[in-house]
N, C-alpha and C positions, 0 to 999 in steps of 0.2 A: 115686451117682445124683443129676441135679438135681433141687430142690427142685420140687414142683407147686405149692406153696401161697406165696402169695403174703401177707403178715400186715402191712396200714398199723395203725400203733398200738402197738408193741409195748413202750413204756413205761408205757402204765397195768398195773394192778396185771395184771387178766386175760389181756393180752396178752404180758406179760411170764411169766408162766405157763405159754403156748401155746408162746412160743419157746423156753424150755429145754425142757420138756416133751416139744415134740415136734419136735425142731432138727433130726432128718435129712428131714422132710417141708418145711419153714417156711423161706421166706427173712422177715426179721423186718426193718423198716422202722423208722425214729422219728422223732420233729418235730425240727425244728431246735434248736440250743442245748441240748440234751443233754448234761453234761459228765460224767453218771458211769461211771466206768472199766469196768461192767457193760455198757454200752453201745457201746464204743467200734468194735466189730468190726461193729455194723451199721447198715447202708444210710438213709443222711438221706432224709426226703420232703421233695418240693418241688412239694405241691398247688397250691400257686397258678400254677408250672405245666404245661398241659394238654399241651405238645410231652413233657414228660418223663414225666408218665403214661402218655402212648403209648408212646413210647420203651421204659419197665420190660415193659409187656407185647408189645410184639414182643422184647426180649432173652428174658425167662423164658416165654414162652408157659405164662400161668397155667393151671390147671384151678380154681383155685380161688382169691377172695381174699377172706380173711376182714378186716374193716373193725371194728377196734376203736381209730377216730382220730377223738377229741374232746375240745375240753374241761371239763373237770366241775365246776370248781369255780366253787359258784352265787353265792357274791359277787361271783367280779372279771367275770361273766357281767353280774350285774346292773350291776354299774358300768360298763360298755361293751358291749350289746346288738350294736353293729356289727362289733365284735371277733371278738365271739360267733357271729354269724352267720357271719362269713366264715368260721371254722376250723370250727362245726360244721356248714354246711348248703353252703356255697361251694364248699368243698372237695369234697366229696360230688359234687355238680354235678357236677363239672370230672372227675372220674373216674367218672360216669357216663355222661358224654359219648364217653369214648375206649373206656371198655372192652368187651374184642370178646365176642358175643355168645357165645360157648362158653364163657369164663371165668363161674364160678357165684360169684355174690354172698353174702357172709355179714355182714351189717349185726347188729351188734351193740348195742342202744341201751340202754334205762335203764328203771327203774319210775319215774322224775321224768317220765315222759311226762302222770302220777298226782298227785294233788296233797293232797286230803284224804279222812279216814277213808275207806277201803272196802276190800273185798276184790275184787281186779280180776282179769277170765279175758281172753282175748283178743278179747273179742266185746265187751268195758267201751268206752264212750265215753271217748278219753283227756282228761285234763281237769289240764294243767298250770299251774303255780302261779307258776311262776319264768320268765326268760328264758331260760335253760339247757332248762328243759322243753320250752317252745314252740320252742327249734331241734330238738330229738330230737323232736319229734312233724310237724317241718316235713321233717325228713331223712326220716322215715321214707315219707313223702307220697313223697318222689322214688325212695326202692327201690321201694316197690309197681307200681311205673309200669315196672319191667325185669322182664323176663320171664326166669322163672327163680331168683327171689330165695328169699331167704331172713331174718327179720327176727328178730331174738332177744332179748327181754328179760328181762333176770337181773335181782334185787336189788343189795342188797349185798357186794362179797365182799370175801373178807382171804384177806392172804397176804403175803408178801416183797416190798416195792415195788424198782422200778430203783435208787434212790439210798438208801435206809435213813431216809426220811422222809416217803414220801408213800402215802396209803392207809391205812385208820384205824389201823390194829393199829402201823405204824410210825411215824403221826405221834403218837399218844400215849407213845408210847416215846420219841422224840426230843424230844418235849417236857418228860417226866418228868423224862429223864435231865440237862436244863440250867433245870430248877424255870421253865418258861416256862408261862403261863395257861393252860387247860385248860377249854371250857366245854363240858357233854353237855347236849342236848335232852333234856327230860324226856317228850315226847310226842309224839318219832318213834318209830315204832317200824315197821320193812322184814323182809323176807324175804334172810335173810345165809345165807352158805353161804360155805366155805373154795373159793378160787379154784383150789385145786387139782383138786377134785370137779368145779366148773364148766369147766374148762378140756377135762377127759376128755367131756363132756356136746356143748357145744358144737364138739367135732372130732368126735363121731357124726355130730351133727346136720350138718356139713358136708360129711360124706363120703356122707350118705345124700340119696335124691331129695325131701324135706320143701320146699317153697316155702309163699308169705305168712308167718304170723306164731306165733311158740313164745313161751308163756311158761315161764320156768324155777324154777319153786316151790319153796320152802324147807318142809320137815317142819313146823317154826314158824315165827313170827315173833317178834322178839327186839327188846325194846326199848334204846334208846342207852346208857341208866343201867346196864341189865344188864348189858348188851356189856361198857362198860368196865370195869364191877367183874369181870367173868369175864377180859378180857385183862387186866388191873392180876394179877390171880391169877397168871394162865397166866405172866407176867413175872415174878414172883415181887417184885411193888413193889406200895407202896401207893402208890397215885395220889391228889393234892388237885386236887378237879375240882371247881369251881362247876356248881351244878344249874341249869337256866333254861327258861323256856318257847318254844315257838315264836314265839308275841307279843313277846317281848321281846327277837326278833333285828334285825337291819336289812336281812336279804336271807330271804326266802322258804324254811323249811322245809318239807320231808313231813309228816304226819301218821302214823297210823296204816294206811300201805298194804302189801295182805298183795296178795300175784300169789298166786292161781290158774290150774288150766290146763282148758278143755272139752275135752281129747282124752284118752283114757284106751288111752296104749300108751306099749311102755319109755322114749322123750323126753318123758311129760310125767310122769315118778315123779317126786315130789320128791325135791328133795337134801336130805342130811344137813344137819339145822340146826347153825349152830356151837356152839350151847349146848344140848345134848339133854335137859335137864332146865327147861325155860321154865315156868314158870306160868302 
């Protein structure tokens, strides 16, 4: 049977999830330049352009296309704002434009929408910090505007990245593993859950009638310092990590943001925190 769902993004960690996960629903998309061999069997985007956006959805006559395609990483964000824009908000655009209004939108964004201490519901004033934030709070300006949407924001999650390096649990381990620098925020601290829990969450969430905006709550929230010393465990290594503050980075961290949810039915239960024992 052909796939209904349609998945741009499927190299970050969460997307990458979705597509083995759930591979007989999912055609699974990914950015250019990809070159891990996990990869190789699926579909390059080419957002910039709009004839071949059209094109994927007259072939696969979506029902569904969940949108887990950005970039996240807040320094080379901050180092090139224009970059930044074009792959997280442009692109967007460009596939808002063509896509036919039966296909349902599953926009996938971030807690960086967030920027210092609070605990935030979906009713919070976003208030981000970085330029990474401000395109996920400018993307999301353009789902709300399609009828029929759906807007999802998770914390942080872990799990198995595409290439065995990217997304925290494996870039601490690739880094470990070649004694390469190591630095943990001492005073972030987000709402983390294993990507795998999150992945089962937001394919309810997709499949069910939910439009505007789901936050996706973690049991706790878990600060960086702990994180790593519980994944250093869970690896069975002792990691040498320099401790540091948010002040003493040169791009824009989180703080303390825990997501909350104001709706109270089975999509807004938290998920299991990855460290069940938090203080």
């Amino acid at each position: 049977m052909k796939p209904s769902i349609l998945l741009f993004g499927a190299s970050s960690i969460l997307g990458f999830h979705l597509a083995r996960t759930f591979s007989d629903d999912i055609l699974p998309f990914v950015p250019p330049g990809n070159t891990s061999p996990s990869l190789r069997d699926w579909s390059v985007l080419q957002l910039e352009n709009t004839h071949w956006i059209a094109r994927q959805c007259e072939l696969h006559h979506p029902e569904i296309l969940i949108y887990c395609h950005a970039v996240c990483d807040v320094n080379k964000c901050e180092a090139d704002p224009d970059w930044a824009y074009e792959l997280n908000v442009s692109h967007l655009r460009r596939v808002l434009e063509v896509l036919p209004s039966k296909t349902r939108l599953i926009y996938v964004s971030s807690d960086h929408v967030f920027g210092g201490d609070g605990r935030y519901s979906e009713t919070s004033l976003t208030c981000p910090i970085s330029v990474y934030g401000r395109t996920r709070v400018e993307a999301e300006a353009l789902v709300q505007k399609h009828a029929g949407a759906l807007i999802i924001r998770p914390g942080l999650s872990l799990g198995v990245s595409c290439n065995g390096r990217t997304g925290h649990m494996d870039w601490l381990r690739y880094r470990s593993e070649r004694n390469l620098p190591i630095t943990i925020i001492k005073d972030e601290m987000r709402s983390v859950v294993w990507a795998d829990d999150l992945s089962l969450r937001v394919m309810q969430l997709a499949k069910c009638r939910e439009t505007g905006l789901r936050h996706l709550p973690a049991e706790s929230v878990v600060s960086r310092v702990d994180l790593a010393n519980f994944l250093a465990k869970s690896m069975g290594k002792s990691l040498n990590f320099k401790i540091e503050s948010r002040d003493e980075q040169s791009a824009p961290h989180i703080g303390h943001v825990e997501l909350i949810s104001n709706y109270r039915d089975h999509f807004s239960q938290a998920l299991p925190s990855v460290i069940k024992e938090v203080k």
